[in-house]
C-alpha positions in Angstrom: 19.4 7.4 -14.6 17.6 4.7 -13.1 18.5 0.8 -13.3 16.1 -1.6 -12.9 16.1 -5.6 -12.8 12.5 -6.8 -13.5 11.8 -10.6 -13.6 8.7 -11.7 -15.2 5.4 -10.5 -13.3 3.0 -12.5 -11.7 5.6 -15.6 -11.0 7.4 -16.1 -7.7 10.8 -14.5 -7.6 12.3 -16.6 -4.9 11.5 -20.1 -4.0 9.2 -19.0 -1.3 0.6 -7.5 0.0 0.4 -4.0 -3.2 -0.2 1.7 -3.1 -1.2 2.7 -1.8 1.6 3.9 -3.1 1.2 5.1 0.4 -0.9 2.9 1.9 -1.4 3.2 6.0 -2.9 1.0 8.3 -4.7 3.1 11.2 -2.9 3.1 14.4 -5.9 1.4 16.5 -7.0 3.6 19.1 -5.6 1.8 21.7 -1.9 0.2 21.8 -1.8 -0.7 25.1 -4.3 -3.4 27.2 -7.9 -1.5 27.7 -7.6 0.8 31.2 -9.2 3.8 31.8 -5.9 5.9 31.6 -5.2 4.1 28.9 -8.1 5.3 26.5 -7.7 8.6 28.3 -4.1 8.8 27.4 -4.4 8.0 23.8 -7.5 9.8 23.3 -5.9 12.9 24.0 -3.0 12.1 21.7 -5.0 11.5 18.7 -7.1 14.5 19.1 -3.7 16.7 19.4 -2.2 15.2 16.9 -5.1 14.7 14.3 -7.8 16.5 15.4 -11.8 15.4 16.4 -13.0 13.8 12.9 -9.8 11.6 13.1 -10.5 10.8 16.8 -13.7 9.7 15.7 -13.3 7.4 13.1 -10.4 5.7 14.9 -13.1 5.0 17.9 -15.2 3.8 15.4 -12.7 1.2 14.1 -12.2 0.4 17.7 -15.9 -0.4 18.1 -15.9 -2.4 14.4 -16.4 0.1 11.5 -13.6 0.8 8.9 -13.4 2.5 5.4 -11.2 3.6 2.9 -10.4 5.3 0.1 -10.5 3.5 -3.2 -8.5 4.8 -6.2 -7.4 4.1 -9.4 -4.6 4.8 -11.2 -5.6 4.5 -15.7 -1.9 3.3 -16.8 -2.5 4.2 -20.4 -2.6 8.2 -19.3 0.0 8.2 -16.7 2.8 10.6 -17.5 6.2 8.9 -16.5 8.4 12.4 -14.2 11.4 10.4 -14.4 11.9 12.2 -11.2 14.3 9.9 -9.1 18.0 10.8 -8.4 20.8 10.1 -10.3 21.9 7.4 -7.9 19.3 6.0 -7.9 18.4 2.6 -8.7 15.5 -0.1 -8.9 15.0 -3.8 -8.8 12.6 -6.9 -7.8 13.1 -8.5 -4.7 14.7 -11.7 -4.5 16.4 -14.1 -2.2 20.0 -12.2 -2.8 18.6 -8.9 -1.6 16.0 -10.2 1.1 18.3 -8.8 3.8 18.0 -5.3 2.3 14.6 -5.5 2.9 14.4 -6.5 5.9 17.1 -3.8 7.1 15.3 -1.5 5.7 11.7 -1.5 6.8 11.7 -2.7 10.7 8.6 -3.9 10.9 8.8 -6.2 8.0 8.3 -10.2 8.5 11.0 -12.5 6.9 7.8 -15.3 6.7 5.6 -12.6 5.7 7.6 -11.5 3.1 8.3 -14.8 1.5 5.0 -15.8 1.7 3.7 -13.2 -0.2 6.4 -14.0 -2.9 5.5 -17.2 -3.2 1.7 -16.4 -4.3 2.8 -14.4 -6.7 3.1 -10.6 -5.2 6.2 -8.6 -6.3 8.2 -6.4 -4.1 10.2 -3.3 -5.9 13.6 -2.3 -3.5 14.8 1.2 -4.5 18.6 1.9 -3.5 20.4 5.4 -3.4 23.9 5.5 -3.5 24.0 1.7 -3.1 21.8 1.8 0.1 18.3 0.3 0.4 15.8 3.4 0.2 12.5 2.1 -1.1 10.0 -0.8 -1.0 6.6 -1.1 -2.8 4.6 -4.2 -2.9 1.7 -5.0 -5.9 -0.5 -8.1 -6.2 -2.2 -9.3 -9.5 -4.2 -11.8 -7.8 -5.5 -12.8 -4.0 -4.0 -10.0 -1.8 -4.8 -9.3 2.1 -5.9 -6.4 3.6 -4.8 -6.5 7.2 -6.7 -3.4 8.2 -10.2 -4.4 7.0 -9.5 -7.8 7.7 -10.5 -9.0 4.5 -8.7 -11.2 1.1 -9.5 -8.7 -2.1 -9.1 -9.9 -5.5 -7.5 -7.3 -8.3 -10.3 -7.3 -11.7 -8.4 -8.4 -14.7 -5.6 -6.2 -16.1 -5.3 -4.7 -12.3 -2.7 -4.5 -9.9 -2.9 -3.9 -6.5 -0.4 -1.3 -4.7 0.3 -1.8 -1.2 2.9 -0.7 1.7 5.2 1.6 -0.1 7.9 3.1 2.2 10.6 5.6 2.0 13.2 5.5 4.8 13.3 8.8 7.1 16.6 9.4 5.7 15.7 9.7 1.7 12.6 11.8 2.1 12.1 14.5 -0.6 14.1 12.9 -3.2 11.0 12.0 -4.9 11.4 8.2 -4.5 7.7 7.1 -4.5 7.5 9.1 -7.6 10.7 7.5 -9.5 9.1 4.1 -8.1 5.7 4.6 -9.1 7.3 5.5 -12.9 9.6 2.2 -12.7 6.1 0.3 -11.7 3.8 1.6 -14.3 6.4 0.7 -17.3 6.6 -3.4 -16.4 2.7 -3.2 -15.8 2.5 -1.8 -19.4 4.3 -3.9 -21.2 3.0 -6.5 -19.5 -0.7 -5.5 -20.5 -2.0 -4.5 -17.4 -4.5 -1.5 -17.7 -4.6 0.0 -14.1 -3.1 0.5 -10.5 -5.8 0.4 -7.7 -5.1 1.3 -4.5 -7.0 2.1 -1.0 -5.7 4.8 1.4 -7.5 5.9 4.7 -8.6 9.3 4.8 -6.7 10.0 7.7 -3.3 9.2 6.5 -2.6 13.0 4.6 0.8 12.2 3.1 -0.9 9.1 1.3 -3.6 10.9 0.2 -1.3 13.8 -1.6 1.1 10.9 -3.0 -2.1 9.4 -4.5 -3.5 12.6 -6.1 0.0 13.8 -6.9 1.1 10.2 -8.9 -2.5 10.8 -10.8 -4.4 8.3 -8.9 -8.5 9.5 -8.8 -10.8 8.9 -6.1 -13.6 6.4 -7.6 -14.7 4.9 -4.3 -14.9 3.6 -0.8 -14.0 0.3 0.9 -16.1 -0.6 4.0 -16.5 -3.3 7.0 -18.7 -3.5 9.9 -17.2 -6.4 11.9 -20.2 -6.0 14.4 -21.9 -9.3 15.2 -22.2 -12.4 13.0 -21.6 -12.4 9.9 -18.7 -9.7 9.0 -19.9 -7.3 6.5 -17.7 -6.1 3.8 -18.7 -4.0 0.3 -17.5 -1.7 -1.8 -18.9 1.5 -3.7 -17.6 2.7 -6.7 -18.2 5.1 -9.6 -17.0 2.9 -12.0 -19.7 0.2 -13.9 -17.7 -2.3 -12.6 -15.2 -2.4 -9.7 -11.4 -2.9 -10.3 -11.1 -4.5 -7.3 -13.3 -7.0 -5.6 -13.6 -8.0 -1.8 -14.1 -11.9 -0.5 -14.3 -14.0 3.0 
């Protein structure tokens, strides 16, 4: 059975990004200062690990060029799986549970995250067996996407879905599912119409989380950050896009 707590949408839940759904930022090509072995080095472990066509596109985000994915999720068709454990549990994050958070996901920013609650975004903690599991973030208005390097702005009756994680530890219990489900039913009766979402090609599991939840391909996000200006635009199939990209 799952719990949930949901505060009204689209106000701050404590005083002070999303899905994607999986949503992944690509691992630039080089972690380390720019040295011959260095490139070398990671080169090599890309093109193990992920094979030429992702070796390539990461050099080309190296060198300014990035796309991704855009996808849409239509809320009025969506089929909730009710999939999550019994022990399972959902809620909104707030200043009580802001520690669970931050235990949970490492790389996570206690400025960061209250900033982000502060304009608005909401934050959905999932807990199994009373221990912090799942996060999601969504945005219904100005949200920023740190791997194009660009603010985008959700179309009415949109929300964006961004950094959903699953600790190592509760893999396979079907948690982004059971999340996704809880997320769909406050965006409904709230009136929203659809979940958008961007996910780079390269990131597999986020791709089959996307397709699997019902999310459809209906686009691609681009930037060429090559000179002066930066150049950012989006192509979808859609007569109008669902999510719109500013300076």
């Amino acid at each position: 059975m799952l719990h949930t707590r949901t505060p009204p949408l689209g106000t701050p839940v404590c005083p002070n990004q999303m899905v994607q759904l999986v949503e992944s930022s690509v691992v630039p090509v080089l972690d380390t200062p720019w040295t011959l072995r260095a490139v070398v080095e990671r080169g090599r472990e890309v093109l193990r690990q992920e094979g030429v066509k992702s070796l390539w596109f990461r050099t080309l985000g190296e060198l300014g060029y990035r796309r991704a994915m855009l996808f849409e999720l239509d809320l009025a068709t969506y089929q909730q799986s009710e999939a999550a454990p019994a022990s399972a549990r959902f809620e909104l994050l707030s200043p009580s549970n802001l520690e669970d958070l931050l235990g949970l996901v490492q790389q996570c920013d206690e400025r960061e995250a209250t900033r982000r609650l502060a304009a608005g975004h909401v934050c959905m903690l999932g807990y199994v067996k009373g221990r912090p599991a799942y996060s999601s973030w969504l945005a219904t208005g100005p949200v920023r996407i740190d791997f194009l390097g660009v603010q985008a702005v959700p179309s009415p009756g949109s929300a964006y879905s961004y950094e959903l994680y699953v600790g190592p530890a509760f893999r396979g219990l079907s948690l982004a599912t059971a999340g996704l489900d809880v997320r769909v039913r406050i965006l409904r009766d709230r009136g929203f119409k659809r979940f958008v979402s961007i996910v780079v090609p390269e990131n597999q599991a986020g791709l089959r989380h996307a397709l699997a939840g019902g999310f459809q391909p209906i686009g691609w996000v681009y930037c060429l950050d090559v000179g002066s200006p930066k150049r950012c635009w989006v192509r979808s199939s859609l007569a109008s896009t669902p999510l719109q990209l500013v300076r």
